[in-house]
C-alpha positions in Angstrom: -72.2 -50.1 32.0 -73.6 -49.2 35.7 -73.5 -45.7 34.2 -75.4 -46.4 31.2 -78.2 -48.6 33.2 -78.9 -45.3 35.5 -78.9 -43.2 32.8 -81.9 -45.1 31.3 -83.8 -45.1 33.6 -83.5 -41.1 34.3 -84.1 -41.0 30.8 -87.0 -43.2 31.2 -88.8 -40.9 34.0 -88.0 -38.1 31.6 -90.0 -39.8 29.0 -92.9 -40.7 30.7 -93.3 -37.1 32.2 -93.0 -35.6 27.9 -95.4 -37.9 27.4 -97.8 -36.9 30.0 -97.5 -33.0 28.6 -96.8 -33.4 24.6 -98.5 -34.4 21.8 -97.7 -37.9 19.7 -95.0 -36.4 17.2 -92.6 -34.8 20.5 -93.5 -38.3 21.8 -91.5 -40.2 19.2 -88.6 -37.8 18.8 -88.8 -38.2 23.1 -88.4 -42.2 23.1 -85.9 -42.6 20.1 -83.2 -39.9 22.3 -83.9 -41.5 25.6 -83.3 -45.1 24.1 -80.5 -43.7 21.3 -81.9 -45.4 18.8 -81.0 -42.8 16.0 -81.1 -45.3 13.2 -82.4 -44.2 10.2 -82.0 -40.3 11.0 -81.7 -37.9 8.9 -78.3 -35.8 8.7 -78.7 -32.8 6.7 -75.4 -31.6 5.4 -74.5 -28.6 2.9 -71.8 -27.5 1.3 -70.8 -24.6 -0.9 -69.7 -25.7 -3.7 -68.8 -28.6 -6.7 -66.2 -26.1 -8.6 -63.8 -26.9 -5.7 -62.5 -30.4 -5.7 -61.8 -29.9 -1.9 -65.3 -29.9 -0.7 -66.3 -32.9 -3.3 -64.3 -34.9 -1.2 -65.6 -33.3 2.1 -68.7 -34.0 1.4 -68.7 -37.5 0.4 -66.4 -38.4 2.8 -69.0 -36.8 5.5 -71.9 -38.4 3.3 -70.7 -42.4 2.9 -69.3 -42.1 6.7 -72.9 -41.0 8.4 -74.5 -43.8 6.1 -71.8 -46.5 7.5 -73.9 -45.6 11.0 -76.5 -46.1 9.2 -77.9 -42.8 8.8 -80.0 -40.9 6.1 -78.3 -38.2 4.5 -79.1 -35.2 2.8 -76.3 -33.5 0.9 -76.5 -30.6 -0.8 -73.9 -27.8 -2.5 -75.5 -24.7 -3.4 -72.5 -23.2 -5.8 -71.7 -20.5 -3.8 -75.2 -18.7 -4.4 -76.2 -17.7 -0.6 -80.6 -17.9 -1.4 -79.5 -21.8 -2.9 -77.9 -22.5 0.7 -80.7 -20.8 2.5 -83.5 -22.9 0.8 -81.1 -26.0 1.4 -80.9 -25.7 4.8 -85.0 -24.9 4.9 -86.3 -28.2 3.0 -83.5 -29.8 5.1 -85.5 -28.6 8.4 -88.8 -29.4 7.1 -87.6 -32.9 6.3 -87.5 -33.5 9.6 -83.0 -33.5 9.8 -82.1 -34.7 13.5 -78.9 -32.8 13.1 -77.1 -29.9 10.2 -73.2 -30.3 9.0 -73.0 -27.0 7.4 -70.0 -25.8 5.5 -71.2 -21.8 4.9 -70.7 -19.7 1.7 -71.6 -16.7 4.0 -70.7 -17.1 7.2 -73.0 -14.2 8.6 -76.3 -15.2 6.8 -77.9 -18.1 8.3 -79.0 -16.5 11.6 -82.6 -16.8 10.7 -81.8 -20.4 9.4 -79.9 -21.2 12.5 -83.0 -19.8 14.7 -85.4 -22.0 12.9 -82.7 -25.1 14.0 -82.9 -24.3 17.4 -86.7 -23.7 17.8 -86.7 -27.2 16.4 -84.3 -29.1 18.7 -81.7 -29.5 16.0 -77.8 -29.3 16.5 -75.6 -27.7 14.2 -71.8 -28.4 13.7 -70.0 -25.8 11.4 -67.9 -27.2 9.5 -64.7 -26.2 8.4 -65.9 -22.3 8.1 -67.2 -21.0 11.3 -71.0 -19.3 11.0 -71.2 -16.1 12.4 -73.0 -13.9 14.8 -75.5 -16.9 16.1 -75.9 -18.3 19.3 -77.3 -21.6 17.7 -74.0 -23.0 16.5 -73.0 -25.6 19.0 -69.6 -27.0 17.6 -66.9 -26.6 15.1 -64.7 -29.1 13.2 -61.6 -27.4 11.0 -58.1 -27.5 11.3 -56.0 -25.1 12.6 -56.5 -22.0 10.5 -53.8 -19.6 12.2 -51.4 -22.2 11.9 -52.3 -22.6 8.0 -51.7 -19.3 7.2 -48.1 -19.0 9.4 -47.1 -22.3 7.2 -48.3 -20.6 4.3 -45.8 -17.7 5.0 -43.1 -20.0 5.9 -43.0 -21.7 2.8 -42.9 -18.3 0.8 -39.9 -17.5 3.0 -37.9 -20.9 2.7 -38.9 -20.9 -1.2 -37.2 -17.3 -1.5 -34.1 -18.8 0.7 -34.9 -16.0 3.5 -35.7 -19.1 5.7 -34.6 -22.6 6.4 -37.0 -25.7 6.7 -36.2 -25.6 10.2 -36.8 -22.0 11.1 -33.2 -20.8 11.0 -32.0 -17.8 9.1 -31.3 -18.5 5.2 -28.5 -17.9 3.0 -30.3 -15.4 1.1 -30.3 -11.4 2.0 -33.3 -9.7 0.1 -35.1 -7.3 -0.2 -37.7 -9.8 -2.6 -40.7 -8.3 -3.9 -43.6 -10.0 -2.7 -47.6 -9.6 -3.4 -50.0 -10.7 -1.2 -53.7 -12.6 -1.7 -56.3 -13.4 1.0 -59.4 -15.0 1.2 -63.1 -14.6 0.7 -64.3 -11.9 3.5 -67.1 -13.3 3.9 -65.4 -16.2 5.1 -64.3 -16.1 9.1 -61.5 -18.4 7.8 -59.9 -15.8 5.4 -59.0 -13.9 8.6 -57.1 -16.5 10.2 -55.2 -17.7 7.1 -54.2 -14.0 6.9 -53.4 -13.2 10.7 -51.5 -15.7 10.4 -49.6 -15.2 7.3 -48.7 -11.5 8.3 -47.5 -12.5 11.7 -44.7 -14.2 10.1 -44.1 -11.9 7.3 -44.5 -8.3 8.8 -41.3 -8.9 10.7 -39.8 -9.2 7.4 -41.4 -6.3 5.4 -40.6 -3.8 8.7 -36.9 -4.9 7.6 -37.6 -3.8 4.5 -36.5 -7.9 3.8 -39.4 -8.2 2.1 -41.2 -5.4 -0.2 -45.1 -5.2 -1.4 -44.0 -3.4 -4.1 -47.7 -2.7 -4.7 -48.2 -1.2 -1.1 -51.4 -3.2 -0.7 -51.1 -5.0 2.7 -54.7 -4.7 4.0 -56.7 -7.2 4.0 -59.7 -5.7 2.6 -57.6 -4.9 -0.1 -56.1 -7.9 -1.2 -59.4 -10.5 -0.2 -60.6 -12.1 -3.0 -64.1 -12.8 -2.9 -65.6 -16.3 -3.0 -62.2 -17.4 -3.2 -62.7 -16.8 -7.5 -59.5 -17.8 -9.5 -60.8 -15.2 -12.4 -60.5 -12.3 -9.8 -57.0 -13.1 -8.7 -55.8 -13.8 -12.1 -57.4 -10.3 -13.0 -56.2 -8.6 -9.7 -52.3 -10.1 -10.3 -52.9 -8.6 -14.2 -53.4 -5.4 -12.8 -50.6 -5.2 -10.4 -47.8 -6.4 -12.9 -49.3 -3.6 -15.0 -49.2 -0.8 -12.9 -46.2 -2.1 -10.2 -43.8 -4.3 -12.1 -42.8 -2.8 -15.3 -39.0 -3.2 -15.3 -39.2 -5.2 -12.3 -39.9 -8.7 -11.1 -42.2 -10.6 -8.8 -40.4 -13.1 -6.6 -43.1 -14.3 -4.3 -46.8 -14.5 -4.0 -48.8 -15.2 -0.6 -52.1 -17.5 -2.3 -54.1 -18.7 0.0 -55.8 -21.1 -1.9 -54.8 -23.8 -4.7 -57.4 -22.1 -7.3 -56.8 -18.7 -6.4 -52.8 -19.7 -7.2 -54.1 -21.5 -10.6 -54.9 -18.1 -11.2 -52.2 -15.8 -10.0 -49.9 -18.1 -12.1 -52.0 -17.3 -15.7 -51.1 -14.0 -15.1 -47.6 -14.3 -14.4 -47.6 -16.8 -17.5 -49.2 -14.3 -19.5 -46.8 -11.6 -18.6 -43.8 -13.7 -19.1 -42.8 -15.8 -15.9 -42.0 -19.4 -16.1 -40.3 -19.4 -19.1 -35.9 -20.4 -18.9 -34.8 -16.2 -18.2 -37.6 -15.5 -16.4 -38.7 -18.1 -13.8 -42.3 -18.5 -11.8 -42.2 -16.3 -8.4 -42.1 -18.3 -5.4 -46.3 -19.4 -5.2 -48.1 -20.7 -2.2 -51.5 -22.5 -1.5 -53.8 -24.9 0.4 -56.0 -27.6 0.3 -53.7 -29.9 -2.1 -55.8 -29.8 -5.1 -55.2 -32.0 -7.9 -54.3 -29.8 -10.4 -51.8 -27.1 -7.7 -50.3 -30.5 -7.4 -49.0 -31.6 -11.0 -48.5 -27.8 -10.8 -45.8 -28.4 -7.8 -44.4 -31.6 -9.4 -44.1 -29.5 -13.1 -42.0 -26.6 -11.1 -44.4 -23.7 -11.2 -46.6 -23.5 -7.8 -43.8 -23.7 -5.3 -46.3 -25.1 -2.2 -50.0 -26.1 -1.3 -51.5 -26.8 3.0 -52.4 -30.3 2.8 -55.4 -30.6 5.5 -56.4 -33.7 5.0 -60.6 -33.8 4.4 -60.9 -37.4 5.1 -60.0 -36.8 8.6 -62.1 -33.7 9.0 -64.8 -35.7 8.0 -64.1 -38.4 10.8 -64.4 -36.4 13.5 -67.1 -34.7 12.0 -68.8 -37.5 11.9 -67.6 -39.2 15.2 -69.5 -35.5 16.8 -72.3 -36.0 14.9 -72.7 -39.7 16.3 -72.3 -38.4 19.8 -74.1 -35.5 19.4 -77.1 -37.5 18.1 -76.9 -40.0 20.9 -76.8 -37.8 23.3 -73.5 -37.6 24.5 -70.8 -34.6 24.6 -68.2 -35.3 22.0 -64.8 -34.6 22.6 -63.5 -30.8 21.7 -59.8 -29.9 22.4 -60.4 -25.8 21.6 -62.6 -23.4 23.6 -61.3 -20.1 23.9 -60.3 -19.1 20.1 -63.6 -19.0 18.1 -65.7 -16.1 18.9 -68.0 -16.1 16.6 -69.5 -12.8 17.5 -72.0 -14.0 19.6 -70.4 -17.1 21.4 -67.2 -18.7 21.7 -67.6 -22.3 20.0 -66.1 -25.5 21.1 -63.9 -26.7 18.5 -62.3 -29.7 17.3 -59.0 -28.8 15.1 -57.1 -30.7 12.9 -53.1 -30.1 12.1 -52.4 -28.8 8.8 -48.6 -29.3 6.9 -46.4 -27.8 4.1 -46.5 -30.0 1.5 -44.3 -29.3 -1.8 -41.9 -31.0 -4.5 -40.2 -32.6 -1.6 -42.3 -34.4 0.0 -46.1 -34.6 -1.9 -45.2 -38.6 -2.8 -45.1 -38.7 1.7 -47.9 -36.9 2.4 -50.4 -37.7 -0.2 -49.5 -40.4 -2.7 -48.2 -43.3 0.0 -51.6 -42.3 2.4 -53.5 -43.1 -0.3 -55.1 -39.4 -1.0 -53.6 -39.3 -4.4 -52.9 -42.4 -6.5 -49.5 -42.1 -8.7 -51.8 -42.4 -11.8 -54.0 -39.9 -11.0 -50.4 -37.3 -10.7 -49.4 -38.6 -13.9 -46.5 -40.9 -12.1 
């Protein structure tokens, strides 16, 4: 409290010298951060899109949490059309937003956007995606995106029997035939999940353990981009055509619950999941609805459950301190480079979640009702 009383009153002298040398508007935007009165401020947050359930939930979770602290909130999604989330984030500056929560469809074009923040005294948290190559992001909220990706392998390895839940060697000898999928490139994320993915699997591959019968290992090759289930499901048509006549597909790295949606159409379509011919091994993330009653029905084998409530929390809880003119906590400052600066982050832990255990980790938390998976 002695703390808080002395940092009044250097506030206070910092006031009354703004005042002195600004004009009337400064003046007000001066007195409400020296007293931390940010009631009633206006939180601009954007995200990319409604066709994904996940960021529905993030941003209503970010949305009724900021409005419990009683602030304004402007939310927008701009269905992954970059110009849409430019404009957003404009109007959202020339509203008058105190702070931006921005979950990017491109994470390299908002630099101008980003500028225009900063010239105005505006803070920007990235969340979930990092924004790229701008010295005017000051923090990041996400989850541990390396990690995601190295449980996203390991579940493709245990499914196929080469691995045991607890890391040990399974009873199973190989070689299994094995496509991979990555993420948008445009999204600094994609990298991660896939880093991380490979630095579990290439051990397995230089073995000759695992085989990408396809040969297409690259990331560039295998991204999909804007994370569209249409493009996987076309890209997985065209390598059964051309790879896998007379032969079988026993595992698919997805990085994403609607890209796996997708990847399993096309192995439908060409004859997987019926009694002689079962579904490949088929991971994902973010613990979609539908990827769900696909795990419970036996078809996608796994899904990353990051949970979005609590990404919004500490979100939030930054926002809040950010705002009032403290330094909120940050437990990563050495691993996101965003091209231009390395930005503090605050990560989340991600898990495996499949038939085993989805009624643990999302139905008795409260994230899925048993109604809603058809129990």
């Amino acid at each position: 409290m002695r703390f808080g009383r002395i940092a009044t009153v250097v506030s206070a002298l910092a006031l009354t010298a703004t005042v002195a040398a600004c004009g009337s508007s400064e003046k007000t935007i001066d007195k409400e951060a020296a007293s931390g009165n940010t009631s009633g401020a206006l939180v601009g947050v954007t995200m990319p899109t409604r066709s994904s359930e996940r960021w529905i939930h993030d941003g209503e979770n970010v949305k009724s949490s900021l409005e419990k602290l009683g602030y304004k909130v402007d939310l927008q999604y701009a269905e992954n059309d970059i110009p849409t989330q430019v404009n957003q984030i404009e109007n959202q500056i020339t509203k008058g937003a105190k702070l931006l929560i921005i979950a990017s469809i491109d994470g390299t074009a908002l630099t101008t956007q980003l500028q225009q923040a900063a010239d105005n005294k505006i803070p920007v948290i990235s969340y979930d995606r990092l924004i790229r190559n701008s010295p005017n992001v000051d923090y990041y909220t996400t989850f541990d995106n390396f990690k995601v990706g190295v449980q996203q392998a390991t579940s493709l390895l245990v499914g196929l029997k080469l691995l045991n839940a607890d890391g040990s060697a399974g009873s199973a000898k190989g070689p299994f035939n094995v496509e991979l999928f990555a993420g948008s490139p445009d999204d600094n994320n994609a990298t991660f999940f896939f880093n991380g993915a490979m630095s579990v699997l290439k051990p397995f591959i230089d073995k000759g353990t695992v085989k990408v019968k396809s040969g297409q290992t690259d990331f560039k090759t295998v991204a999909i981009l804007r994370w569209d289930p249409a493009t996987a499901q076309k890209r997985m048509e065209d390598i059964l055509t051309k790879t896998y006549t007379g032969a079988k597909v026993d595992g698919v790295l997805s990085p994403y619950d609607g890209l796996s949606i997708g990847i399993l159409s096309a192995l439908k379509s060409n004859g997987y999941g019926t009694s002689g011919q079962p579904y490949p091994i088929v991971t994902g993330q973010d613990a979609e609805l539908a990827s769900v009653k696909s795990i419970i029905a036996g078809e996608q084998y796994s899904t990353i459950f990051k949970d979005t409530r609590e990404l919004a929390k500490i979100t939030v809880t930054m926002a809040d301190t950010v705002l009032k003119g403290g330094k909120p906590a940050v437990n990563n400052t050495k691993d996101y480079d965003n091209g231009n600066k390395v930005v503090p982050a605050q990560l989340l832990e991600p898990m495996i979640v499949d038939k085993s255990n989805y009624q643990k980790a999302l139905v008795d938390t409260g994230y899925y009702t048993a109604a809603q998976l058809g129990g």
